[in-house]
SESEDREN-7057 format. One record per atom (N, C-alpha, C): residue in one letter; x, y negated, z negated. Coordinates in pm, whole numbers, plus 32768, in hexadecimal, padded with zeros to 4 digits. Last residue first. Layout:
REM residues N
aXYZ/...
REM end
This chain:
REM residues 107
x23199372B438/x22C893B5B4C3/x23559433B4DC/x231892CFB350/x23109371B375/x22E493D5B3DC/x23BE91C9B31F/x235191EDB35E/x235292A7B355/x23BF9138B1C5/x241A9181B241/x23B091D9B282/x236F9022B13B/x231F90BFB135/x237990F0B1C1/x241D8F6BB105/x24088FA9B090/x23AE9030B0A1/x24A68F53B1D0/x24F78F4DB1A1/x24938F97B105/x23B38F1EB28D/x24198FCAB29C/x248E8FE3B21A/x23778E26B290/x231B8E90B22A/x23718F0DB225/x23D88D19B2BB/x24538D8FB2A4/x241B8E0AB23D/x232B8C75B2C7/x239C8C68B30C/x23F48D0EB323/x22B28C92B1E1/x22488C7AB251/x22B28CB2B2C4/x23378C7FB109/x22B28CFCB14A/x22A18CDCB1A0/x23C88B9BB136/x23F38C1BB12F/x237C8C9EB13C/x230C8AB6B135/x23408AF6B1A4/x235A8B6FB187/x22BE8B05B02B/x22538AF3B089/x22A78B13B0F9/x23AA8BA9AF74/x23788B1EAFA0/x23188B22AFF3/x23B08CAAAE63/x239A8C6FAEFC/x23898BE0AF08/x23E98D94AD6F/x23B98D1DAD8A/x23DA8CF5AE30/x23A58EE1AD2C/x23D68E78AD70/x23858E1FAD77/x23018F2BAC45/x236B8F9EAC6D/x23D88F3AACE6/x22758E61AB76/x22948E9BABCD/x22E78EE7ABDB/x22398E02AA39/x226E8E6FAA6C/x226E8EDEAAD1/x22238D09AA1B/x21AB8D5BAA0A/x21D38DE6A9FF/x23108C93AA18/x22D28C96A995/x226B8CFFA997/x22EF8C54AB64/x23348CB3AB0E/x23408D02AA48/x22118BC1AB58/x22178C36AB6A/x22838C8DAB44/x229F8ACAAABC/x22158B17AACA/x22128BB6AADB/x235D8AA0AB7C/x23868AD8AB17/x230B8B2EAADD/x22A68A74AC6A/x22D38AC6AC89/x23088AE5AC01/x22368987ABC2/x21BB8A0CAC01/x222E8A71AC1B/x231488BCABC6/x22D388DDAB7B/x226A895BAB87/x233B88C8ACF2/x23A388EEAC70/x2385892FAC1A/x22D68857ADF0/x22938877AD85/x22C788F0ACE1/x235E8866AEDF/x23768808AE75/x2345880AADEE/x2333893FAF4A/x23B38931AF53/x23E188DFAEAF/x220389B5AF17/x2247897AAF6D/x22E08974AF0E/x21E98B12AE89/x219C8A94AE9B/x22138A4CAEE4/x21C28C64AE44/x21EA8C0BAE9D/x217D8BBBAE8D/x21E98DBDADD7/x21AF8D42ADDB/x21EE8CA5AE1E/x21F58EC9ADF1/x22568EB4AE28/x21EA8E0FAE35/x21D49006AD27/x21858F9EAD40/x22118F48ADAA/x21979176AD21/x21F69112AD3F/x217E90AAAD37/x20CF920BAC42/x20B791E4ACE0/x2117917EAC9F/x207D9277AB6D/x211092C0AB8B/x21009277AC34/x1FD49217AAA8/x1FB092A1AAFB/x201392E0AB3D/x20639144AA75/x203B91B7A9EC/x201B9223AA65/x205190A1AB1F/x20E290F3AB23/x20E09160AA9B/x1F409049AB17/x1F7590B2ABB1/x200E90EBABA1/x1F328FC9AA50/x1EDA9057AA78/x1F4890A9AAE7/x1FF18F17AA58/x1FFC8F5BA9E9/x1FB69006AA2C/x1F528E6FAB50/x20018EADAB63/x201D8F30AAEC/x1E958E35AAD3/x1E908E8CAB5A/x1F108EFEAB76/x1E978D70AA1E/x1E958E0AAA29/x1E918E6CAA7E/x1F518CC4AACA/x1F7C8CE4AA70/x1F4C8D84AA40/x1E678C49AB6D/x1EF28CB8AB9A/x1F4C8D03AB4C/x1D9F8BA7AB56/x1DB58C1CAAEF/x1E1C8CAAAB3B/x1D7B8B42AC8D/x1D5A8B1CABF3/x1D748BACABE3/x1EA88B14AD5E/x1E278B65AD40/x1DFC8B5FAC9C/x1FB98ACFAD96/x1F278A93AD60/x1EC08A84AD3A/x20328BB7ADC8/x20448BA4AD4A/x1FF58B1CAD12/x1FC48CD9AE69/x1FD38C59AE94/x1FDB8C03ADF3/x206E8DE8AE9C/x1FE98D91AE22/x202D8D11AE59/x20578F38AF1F/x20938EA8AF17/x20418E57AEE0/x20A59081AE8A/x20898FFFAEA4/x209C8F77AECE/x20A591DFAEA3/x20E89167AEB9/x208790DCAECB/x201292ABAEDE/x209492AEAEAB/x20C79248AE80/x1EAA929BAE5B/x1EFF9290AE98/x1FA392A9AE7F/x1D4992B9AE4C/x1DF192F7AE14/x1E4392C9AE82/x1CDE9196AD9E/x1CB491FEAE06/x1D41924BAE04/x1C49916CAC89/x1CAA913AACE7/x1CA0918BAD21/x1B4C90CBAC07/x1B769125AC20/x1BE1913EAC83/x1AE78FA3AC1C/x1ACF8FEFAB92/x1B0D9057AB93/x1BF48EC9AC8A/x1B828F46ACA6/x1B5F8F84AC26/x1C2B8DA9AD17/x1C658E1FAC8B/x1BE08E54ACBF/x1C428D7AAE5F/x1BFD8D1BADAB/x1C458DCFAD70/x1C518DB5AF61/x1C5A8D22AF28/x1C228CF5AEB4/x1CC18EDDAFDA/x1C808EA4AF7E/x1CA28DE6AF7B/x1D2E8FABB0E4/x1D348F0DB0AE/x1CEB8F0FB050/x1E0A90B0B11C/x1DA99078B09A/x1D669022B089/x1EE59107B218/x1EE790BBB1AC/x1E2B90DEB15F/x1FAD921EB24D/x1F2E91F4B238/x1F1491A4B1E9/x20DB920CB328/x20849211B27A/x1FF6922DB2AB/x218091EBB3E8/x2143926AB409/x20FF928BB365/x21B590FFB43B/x220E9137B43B/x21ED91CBB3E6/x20B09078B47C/x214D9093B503/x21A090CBB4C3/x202F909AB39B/x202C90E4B416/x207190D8B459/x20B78FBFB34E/x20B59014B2E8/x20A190AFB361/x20828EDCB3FD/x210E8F02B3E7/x212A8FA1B3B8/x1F4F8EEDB3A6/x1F748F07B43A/x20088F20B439/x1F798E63B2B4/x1F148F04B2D1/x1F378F50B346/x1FCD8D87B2D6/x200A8DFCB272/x1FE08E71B2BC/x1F208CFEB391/x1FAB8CFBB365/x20028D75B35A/x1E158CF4B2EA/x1E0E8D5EB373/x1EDF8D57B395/x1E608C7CB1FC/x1E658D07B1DA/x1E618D40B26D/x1ED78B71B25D/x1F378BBAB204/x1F128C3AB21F/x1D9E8AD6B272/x1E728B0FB2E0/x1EBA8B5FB2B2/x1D488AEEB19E/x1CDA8B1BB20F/x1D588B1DB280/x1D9B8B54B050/x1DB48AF5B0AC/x1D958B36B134/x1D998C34AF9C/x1D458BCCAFB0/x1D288B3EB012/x1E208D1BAF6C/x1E428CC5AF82/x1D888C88AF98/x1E898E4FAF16/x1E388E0CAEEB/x1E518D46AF14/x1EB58F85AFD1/x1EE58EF3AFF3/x1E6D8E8AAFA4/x1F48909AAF85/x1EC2903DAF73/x1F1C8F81AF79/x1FB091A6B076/x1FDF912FB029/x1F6390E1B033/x1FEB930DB092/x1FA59299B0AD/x1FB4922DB037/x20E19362B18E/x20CC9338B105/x205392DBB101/
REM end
């Protein structure tokens, strides 16, 4: 599956990208909204990212899962996102920790 990893953070995305491949994806990285999105099945949005909001709208109008995540504590961003209208919400650990739980490997 290939999955767009919009994150912006310089730990987070080699992180993701590399999990995403252990368990047999293709990740995406981007670090900013794109004039054009690239295709994908699936997403992860880092929910700090300026203008996530449309990001999230675009990418679940096209029919790409979103699966957004900010830290634990940050309440407020994660309702955020859910308002936006993710497909799942996450904690920072929880992607990070337990990525199989939201992309199951396909080897």
């Amino acid at each position: 599956m290939r999955v767009l990893v919009l994150e912006n953070n310089l730990m987070w995305s080699p992180r993701l990208a590399n999990g995403l491949r252990a368990l047999g994806h293709e990740p995406i990285v981007i670090d900013r909204v794109p004039a054009e999105w690239p295709e994908a099945e699936a997403a992860i949005v880092n929910l700090g990212v300026a203008d996530f909001v449309s990001a999230v709208a675009a990418l679940e109008a096209r029919g790409t899962a979103t699966v957004g995540h900010a830290g634990h504590k940050e309440k407020e961003i994660l309702d955020l996102g859910r308002e936006a209208g993710c497909s799942r919400i996450a904690t920072n650990s929880q992607i990070a920790n337990r990525l199989a739980d939201f992309f199951p490997a396909v080897h």
